[in-house]
N, CA and C atoms as an extended XYZ file, in Angstrom:
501
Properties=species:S:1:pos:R:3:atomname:S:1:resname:S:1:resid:I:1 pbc="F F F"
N        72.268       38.008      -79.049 N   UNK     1
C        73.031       36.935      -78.452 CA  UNK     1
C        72.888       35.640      -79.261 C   UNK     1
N        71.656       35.708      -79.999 N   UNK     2
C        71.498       34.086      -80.814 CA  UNK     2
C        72.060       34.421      -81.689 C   UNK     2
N        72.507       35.521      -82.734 N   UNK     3
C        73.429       35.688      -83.681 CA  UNK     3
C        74.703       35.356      -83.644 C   UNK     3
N        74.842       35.515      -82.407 N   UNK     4
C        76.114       35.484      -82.068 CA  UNK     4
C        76.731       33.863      -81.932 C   UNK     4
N        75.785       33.281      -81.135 N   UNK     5
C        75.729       31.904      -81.051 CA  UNK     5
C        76.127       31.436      -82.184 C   UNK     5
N        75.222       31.508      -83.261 N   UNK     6
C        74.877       30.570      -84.421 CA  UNK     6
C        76.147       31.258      -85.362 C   UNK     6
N        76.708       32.613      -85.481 N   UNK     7
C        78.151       33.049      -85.876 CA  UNK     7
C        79.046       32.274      -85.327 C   UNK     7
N        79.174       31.669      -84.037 N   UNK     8
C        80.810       31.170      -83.123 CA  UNK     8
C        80.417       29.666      -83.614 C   UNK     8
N        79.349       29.255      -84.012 N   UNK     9
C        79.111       27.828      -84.103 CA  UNK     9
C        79.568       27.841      -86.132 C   UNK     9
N        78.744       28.595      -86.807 N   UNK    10
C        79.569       28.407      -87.990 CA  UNK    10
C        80.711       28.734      -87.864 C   UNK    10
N        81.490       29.134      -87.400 N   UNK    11
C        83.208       29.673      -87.320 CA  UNK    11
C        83.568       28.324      -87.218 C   UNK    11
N        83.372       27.751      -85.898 N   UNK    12
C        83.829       26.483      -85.538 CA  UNK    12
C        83.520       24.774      -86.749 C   UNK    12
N        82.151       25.038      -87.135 N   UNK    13
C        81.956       24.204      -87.775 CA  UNK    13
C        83.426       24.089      -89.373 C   UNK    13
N        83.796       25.214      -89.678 N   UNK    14
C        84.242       25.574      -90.551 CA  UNK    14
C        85.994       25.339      -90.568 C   UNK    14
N        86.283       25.421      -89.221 N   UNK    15
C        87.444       25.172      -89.073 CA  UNK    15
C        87.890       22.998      -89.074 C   UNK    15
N        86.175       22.921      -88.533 N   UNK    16
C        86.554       21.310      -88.399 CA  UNK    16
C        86.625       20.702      -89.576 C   UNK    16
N        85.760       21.315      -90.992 N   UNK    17
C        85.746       21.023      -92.307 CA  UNK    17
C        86.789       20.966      -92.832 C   UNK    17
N        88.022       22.358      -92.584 N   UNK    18
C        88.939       22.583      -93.089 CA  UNK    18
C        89.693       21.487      -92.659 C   UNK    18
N        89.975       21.104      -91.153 N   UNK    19
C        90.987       19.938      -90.824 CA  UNK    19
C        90.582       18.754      -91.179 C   UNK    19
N        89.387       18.433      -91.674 N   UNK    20
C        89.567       17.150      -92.258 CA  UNK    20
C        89.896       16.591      -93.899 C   UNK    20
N        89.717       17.990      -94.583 N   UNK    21
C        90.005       18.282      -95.724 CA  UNK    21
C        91.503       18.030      -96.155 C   UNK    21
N        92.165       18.365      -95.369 N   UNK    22
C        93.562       18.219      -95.232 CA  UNK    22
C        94.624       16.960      -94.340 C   UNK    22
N        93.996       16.480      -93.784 N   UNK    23
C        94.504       15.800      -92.622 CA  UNK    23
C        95.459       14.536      -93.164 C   UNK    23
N        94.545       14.030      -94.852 N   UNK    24
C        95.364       12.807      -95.597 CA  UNK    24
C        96.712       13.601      -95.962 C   UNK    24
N        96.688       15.127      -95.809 N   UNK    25
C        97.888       15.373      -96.663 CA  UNK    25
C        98.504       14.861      -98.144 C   UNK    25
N        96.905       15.959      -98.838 N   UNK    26
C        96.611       15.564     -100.226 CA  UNK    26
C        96.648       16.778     -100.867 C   UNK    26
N        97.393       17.551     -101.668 N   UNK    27
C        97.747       18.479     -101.493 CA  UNK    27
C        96.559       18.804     -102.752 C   UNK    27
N        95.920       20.496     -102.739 N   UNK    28
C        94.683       20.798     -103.382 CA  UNK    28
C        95.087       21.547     -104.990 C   UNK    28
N        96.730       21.843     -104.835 N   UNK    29
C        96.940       22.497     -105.847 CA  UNK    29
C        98.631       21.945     -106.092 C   UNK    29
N        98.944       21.775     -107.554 N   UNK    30
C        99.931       20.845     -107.634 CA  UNK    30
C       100.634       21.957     -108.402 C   UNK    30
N       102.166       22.026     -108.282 N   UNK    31
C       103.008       22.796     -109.212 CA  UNK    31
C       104.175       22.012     -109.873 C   UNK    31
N       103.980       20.931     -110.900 N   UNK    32
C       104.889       20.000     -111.610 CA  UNK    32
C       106.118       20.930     -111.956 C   UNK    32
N       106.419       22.302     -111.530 N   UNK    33
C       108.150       22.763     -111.937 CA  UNK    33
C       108.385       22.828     -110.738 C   UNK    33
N       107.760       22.776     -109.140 N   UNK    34
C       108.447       22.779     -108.264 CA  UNK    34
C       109.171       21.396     -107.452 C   UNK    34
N       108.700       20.645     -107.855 N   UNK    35
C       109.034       19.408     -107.501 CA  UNK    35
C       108.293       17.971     -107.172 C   UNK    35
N       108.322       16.920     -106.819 N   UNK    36
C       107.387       15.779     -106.843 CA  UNK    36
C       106.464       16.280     -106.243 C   UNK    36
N       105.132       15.512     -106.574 N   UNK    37
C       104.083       15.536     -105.647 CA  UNK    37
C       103.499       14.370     -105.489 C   UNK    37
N       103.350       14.069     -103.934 N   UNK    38
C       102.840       12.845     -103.177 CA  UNK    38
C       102.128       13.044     -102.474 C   UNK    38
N       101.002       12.226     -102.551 N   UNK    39
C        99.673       11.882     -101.763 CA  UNK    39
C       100.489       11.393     -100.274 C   UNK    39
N       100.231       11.454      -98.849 N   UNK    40
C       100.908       10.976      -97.745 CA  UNK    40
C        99.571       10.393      -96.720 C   UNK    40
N        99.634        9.770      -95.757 N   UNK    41
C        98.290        9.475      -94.756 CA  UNK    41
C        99.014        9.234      -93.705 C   UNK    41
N        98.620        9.470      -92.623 N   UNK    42
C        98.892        8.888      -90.903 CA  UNK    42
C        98.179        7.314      -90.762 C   UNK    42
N        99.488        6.527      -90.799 N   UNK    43
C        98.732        5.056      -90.459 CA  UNK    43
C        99.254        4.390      -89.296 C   UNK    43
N        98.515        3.366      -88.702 N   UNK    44
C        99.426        2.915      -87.448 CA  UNK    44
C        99.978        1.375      -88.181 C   UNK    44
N       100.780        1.251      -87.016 N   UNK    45
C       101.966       -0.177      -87.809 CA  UNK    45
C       101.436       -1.389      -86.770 C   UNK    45
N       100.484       -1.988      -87.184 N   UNK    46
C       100.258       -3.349      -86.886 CA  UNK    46
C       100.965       -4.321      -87.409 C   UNK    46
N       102.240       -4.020      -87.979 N   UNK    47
C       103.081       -5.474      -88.247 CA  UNK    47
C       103.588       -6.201      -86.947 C   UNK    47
N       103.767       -5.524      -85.819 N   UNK    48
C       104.601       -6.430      -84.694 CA  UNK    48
C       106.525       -5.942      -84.810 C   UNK    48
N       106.572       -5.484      -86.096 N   UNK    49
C       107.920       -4.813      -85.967 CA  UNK    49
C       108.064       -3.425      -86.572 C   UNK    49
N       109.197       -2.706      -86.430 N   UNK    50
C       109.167       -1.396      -86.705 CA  UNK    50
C       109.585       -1.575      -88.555 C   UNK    50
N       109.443        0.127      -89.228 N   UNK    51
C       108.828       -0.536      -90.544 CA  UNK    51
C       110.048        0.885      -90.673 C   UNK    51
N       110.632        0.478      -91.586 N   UNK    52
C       112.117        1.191      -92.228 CA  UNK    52
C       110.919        2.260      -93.926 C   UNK    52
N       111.962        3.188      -93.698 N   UNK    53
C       111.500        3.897      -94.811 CA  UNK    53
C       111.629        3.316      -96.312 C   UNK    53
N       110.914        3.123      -97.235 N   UNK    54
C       111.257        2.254      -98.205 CA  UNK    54
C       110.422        1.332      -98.178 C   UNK    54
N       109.617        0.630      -97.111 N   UNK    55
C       108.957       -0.689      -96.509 CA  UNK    55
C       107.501       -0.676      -97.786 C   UNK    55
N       107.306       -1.744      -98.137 N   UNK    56
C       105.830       -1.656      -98.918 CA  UNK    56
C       104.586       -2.159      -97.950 C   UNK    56
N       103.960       -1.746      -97.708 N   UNK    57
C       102.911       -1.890      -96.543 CA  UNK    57
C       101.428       -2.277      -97.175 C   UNK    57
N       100.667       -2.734      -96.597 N   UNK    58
C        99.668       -3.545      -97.007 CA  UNK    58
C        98.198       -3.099      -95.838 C   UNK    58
N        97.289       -2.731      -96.258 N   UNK    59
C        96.328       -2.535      -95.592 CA  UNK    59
C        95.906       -3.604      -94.567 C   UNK    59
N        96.169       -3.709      -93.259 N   UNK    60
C        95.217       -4.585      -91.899 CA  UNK    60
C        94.047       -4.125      -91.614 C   UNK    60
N        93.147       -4.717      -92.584 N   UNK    61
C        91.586       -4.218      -92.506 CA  UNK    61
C        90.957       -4.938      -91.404 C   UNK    61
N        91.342       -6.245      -91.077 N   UNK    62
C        90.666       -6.817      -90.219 CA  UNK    62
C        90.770       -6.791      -88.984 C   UNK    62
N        92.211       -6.179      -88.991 N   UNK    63
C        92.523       -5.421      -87.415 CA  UNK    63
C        92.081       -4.263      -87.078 C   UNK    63
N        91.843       -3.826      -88.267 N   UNK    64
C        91.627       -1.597      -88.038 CA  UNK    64
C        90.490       -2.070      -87.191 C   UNK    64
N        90.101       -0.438      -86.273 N   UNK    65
C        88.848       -0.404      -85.082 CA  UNK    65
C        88.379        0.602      -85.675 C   UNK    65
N        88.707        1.262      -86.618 N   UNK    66
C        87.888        2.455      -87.192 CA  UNK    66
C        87.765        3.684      -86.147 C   UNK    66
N        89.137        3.824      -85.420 N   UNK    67
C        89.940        4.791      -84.977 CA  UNK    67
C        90.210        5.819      -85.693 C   UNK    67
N        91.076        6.618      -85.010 N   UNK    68
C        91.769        7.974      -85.688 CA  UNK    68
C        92.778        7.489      -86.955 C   UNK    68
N        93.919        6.305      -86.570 N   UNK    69
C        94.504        5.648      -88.051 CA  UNK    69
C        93.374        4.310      -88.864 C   UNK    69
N        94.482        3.894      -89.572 N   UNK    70
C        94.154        3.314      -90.328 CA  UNK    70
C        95.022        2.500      -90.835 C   UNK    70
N        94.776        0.965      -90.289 N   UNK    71
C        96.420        0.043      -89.593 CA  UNK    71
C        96.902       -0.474      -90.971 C   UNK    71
N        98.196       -1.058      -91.080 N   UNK    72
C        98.921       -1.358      -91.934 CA  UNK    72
C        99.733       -2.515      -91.260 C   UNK    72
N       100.287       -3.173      -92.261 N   UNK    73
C       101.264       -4.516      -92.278 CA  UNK    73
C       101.885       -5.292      -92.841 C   UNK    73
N       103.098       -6.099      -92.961 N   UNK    74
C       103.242       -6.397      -93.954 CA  UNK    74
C       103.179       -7.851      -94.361 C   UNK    74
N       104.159       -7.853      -95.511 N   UNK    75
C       103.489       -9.426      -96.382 CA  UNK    75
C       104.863       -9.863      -96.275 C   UNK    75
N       104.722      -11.469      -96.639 N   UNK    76
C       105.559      -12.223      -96.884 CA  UNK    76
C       105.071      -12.958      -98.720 C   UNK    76
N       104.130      -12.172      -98.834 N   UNK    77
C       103.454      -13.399     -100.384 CA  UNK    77
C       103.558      -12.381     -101.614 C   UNK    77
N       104.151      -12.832     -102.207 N   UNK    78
C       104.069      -11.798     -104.045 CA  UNK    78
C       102.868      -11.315     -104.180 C   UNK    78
N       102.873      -10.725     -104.596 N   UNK    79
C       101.541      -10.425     -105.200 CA  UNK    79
C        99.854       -9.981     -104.249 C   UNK    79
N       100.040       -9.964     -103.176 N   UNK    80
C        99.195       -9.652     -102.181 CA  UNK    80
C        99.025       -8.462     -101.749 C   UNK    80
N        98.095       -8.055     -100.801 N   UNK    81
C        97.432       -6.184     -100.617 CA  UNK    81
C        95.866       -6.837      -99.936 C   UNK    81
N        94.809       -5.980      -99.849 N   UNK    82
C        95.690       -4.693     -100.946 CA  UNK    82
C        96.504       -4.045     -100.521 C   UNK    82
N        97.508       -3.179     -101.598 N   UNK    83
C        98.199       -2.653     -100.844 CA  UNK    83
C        97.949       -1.199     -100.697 C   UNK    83
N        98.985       -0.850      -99.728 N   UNK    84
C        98.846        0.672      -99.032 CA  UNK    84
C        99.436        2.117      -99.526 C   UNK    84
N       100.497        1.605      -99.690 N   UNK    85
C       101.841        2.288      -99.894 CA  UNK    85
C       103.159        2.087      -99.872 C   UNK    85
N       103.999        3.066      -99.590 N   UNK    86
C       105.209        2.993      -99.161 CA  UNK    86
C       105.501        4.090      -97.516 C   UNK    86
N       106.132        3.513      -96.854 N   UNK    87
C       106.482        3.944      -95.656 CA  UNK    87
C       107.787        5.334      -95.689 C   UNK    87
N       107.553        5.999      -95.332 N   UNK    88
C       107.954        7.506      -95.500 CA  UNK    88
C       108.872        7.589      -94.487 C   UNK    88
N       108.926        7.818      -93.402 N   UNK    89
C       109.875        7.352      -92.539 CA  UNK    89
C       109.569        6.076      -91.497 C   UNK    89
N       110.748        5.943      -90.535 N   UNK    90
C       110.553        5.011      -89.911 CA  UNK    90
C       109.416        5.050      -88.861 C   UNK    90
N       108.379        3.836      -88.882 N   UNK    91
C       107.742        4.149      -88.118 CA  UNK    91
C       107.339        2.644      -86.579 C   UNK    91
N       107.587        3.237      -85.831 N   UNK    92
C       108.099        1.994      -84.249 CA  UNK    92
C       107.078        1.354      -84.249 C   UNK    92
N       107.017        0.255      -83.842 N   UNK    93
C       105.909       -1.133      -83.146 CA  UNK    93
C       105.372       -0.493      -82.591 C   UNK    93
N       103.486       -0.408      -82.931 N   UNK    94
C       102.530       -0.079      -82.621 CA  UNK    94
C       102.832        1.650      -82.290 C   UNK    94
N       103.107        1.758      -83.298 N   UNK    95
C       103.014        3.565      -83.501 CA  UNK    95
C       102.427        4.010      -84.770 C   UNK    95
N       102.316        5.450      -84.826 N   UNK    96
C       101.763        5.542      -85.785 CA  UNK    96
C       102.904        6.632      -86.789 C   UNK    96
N       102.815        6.875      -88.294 N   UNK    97
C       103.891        7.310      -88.940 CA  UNK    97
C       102.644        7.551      -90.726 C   UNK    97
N       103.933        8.345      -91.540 N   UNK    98
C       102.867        8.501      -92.093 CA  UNK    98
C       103.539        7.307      -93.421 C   UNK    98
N       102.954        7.183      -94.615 N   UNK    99
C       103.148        6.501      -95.753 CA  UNK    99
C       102.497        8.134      -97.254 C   UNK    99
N       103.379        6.829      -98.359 N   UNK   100
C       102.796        7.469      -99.108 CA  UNK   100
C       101.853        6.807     -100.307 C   UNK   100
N       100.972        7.172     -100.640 N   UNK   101
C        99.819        6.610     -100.859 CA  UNK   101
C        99.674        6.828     -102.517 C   UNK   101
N       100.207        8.126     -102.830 N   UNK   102
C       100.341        8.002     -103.969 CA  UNK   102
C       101.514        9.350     -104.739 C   UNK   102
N       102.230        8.690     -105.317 N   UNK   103
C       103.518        9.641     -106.136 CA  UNK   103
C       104.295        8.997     -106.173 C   UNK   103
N       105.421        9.651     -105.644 N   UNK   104
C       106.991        9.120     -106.098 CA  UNK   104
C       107.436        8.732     -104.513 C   UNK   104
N       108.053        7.386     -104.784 N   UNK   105
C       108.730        7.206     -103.497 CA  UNK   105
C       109.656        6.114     -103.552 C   UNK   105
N       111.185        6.475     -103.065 N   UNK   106
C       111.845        5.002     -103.100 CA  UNK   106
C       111.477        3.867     -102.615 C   UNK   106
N       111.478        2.845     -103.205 N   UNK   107
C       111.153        1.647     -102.133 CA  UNK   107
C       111.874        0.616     -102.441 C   UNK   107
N       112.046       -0.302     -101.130 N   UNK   108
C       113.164       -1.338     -101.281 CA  UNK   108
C       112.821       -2.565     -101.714 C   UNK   108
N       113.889       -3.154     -102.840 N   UNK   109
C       113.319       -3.911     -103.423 CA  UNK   109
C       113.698       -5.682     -102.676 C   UNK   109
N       113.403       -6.425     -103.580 N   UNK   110
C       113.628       -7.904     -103.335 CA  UNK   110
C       115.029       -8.216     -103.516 C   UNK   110
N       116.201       -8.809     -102.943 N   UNK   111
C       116.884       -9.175     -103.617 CA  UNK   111
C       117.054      -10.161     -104.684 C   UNK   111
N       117.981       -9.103     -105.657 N   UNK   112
C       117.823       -9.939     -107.257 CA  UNK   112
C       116.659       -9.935     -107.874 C   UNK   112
N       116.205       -8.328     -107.235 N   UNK   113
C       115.232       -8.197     -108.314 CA  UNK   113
C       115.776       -6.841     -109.476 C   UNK   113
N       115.762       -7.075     -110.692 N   UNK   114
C       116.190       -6.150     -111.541 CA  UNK   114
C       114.512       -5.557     -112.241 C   UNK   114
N       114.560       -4.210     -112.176 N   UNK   115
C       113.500       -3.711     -112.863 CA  UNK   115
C       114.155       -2.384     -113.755 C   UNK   115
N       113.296       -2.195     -114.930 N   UNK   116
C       113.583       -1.869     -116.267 CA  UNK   116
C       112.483       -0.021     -115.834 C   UNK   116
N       112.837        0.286     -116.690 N   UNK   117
C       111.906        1.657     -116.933 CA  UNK   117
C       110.448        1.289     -116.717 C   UNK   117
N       109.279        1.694     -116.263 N   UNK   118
C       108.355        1.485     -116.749 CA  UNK   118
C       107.477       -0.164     -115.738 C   UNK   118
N       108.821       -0.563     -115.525 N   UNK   119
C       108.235       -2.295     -114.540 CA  UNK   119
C       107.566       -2.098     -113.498 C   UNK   119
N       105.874       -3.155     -113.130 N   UNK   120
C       105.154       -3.138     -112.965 CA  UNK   120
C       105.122       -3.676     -111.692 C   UNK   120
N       105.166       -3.220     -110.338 N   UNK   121
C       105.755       -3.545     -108.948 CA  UNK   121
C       104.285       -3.870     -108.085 C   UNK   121
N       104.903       -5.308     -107.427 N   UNK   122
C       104.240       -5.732     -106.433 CA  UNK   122
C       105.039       -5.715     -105.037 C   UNK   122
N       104.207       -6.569     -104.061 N   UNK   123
C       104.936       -7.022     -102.757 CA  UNK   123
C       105.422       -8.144     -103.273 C   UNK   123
N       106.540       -8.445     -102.524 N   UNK   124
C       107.388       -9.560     -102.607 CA  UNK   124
C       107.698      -10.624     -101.807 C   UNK   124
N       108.326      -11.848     -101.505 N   UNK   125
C       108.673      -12.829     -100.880 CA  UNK   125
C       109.438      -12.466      -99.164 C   UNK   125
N       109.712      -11.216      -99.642 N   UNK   126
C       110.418      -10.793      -98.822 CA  UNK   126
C       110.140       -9.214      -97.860 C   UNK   126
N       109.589       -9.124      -96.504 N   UNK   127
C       108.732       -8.670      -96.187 CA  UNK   127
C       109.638       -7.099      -96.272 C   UNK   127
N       108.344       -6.493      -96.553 N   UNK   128
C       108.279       -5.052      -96.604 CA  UNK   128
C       109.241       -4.414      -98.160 C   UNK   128
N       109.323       -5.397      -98.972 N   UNK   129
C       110.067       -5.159     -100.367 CA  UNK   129
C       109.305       -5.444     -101.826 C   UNK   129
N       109.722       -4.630     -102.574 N   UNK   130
C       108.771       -4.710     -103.796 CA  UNK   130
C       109.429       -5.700     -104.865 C   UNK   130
N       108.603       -6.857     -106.065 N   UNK   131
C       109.716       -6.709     -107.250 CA  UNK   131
C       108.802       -6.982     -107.720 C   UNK   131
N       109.174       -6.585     -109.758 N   UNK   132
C       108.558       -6.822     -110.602 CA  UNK   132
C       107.292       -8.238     -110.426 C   UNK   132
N       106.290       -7.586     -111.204 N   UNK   133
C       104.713       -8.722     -111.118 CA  UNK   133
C       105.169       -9.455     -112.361 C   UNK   133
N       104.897      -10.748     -112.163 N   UNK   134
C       105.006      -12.031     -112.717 CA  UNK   134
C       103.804      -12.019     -113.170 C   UNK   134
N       103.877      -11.971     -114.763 N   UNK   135
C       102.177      -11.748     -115.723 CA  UNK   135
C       101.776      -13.344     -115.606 C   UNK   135
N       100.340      -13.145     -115.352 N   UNK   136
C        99.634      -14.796     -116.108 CA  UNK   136
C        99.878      -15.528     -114.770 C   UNK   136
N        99.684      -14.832     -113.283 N   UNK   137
C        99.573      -15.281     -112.168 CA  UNK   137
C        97.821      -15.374     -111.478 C   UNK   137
N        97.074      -14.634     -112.026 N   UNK   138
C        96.106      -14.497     -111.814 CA  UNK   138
C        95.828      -13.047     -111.282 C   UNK   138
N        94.981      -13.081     -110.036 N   UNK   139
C        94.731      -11.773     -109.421 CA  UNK   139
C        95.871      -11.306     -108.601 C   UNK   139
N        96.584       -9.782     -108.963 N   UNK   140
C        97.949       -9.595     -108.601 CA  UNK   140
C        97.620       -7.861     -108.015 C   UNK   140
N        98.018       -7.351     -106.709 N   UNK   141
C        97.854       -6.417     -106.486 CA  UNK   141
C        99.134       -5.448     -106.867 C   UNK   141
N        99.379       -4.274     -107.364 N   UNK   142
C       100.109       -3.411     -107.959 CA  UNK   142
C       100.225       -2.282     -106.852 C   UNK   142
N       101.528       -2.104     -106.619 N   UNK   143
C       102.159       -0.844     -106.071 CA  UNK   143
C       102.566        0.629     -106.803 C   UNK   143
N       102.910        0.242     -108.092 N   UNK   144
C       103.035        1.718     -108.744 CA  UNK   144
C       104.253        0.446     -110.167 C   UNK   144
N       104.573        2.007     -110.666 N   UNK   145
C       105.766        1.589     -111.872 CA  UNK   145
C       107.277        2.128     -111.339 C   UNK   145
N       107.985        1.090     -111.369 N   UNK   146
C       109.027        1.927     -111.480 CA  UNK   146
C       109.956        2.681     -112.472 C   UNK   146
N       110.275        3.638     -112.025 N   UNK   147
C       110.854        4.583     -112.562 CA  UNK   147
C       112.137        4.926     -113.344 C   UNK   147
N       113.037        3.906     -112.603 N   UNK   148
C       114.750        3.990     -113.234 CA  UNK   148
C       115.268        2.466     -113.104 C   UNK   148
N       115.885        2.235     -113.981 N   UNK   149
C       116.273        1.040     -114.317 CA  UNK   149
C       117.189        0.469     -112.994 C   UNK   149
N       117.076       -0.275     -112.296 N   UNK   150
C       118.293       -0.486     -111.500 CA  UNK   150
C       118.379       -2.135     -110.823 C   UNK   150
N       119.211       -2.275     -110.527 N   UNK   151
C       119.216       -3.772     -109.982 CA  UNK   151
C       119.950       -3.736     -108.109 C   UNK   151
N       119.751       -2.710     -107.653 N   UNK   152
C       120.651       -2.375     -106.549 CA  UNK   152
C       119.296       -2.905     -105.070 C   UNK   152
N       119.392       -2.662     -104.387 N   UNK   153
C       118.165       -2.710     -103.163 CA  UNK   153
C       116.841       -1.989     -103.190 C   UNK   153
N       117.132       -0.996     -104.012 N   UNK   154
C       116.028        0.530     -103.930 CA  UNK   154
C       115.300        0.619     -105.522 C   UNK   154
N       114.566        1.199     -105.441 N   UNK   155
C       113.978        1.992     -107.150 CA  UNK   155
C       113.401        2.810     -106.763 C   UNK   155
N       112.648        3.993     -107.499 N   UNK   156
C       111.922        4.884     -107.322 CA  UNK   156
C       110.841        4.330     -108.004 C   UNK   156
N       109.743        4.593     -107.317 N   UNK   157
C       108.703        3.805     -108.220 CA  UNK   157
C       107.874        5.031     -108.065 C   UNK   157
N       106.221        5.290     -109.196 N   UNK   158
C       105.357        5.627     -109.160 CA  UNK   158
C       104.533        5.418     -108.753 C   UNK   158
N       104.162        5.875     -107.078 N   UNK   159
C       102.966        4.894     -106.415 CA  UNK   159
C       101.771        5.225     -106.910 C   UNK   159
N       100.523        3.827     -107.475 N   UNK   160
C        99.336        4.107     -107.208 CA  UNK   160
C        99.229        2.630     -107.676 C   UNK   160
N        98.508        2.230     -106.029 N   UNK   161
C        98.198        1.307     -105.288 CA  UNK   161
C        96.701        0.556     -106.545 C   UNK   161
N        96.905       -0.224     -107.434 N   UNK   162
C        95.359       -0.867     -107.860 CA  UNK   162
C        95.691       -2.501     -107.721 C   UNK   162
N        94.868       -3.224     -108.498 N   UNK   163
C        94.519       -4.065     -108.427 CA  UNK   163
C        94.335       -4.766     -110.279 C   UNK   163
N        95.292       -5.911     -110.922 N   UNK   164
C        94.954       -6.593     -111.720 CA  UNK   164
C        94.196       -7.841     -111.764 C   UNK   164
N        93.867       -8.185     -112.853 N   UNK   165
C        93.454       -9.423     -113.013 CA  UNK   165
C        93.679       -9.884     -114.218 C   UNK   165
N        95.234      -10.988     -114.452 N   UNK   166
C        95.313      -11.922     -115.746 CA  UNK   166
C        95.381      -13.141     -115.455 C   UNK   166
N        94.149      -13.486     -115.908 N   UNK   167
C        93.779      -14.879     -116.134 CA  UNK   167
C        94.756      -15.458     -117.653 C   UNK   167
């Protein structure tokens, strides 16, 4: 009977390993001919309004309770974060939805912002939108690169969320 015990208790222990292993929805094995691959997370939306797919989102560390999510919000200031991601679908006032944290994802830009192959994307003036980082600003948080030249509302950018510094 104690075999048995200590068998149903590793079973269980094993299944809880597995769900947390997975839960960011980080995928363990990547196949670059089948199509993009993106890092995704379950976050809740502490902005006060609902957050459109495309939205650039910004970590609310000082609000998180160190709950099941892990809150988000957005900016009104260039260059500020850190940031989070991009918002994957729409997600409602004080709900939770997922983002993507790191890969490919459209996101909406600033108006009149034009970015080139390769341009180096922040948050913008304009909440929940990305545009090109203004060099020789100082400490500037980075959303990813974008991807295709365009001057329209949207780009595809390359998310991964760091952090510069040009002095």
């Amino acid at each position: 009977m104690k075999q048995f015990k200590i068998l149903s208790l590793a079973i269980l222990l094993s299944f809880a390993v597995t769900g947390l292993a997975f839960s960011a929805q980080i995928p363990d094995i990547t196949q670059p001919t089948t199509g993009n691959e993106a890092w995704n997370m379950q976050v809740f939306n502490n902005s006060g309004a609902a957050l459109d797919a495309g939205d650039v989102v910004i970590w609310d560390i000082d609000s998180s309770t160190n709950d099941e999510f892990m809150y988000v919000d957005t900016t009104e200031t260039a260059g500020t974060g850190p940031i989070a991601g991009v918002v994957l679908d729409t997600i409602g006032i004080s709900e939770t939805g997922t983002i993507t944290v790191y890969g490919y994802a459209t996101v909406d830009t600033a108006p009149r912002t034009v970015t080139g192959r390769g341009t180096a994307m922040t948050t913008s003036a304009t909440t929940g939108s990305a545009q090109a980082i203004v060099f020789g600003a100082g400490e500037t948080y980075v959303l990813g690169h974008s991807l295709v030249a365009t001057s329209s509302g949207s780009t595809i950018v390359f998310v991964n969320p760091s952090l510069i510094i040009d002095d």
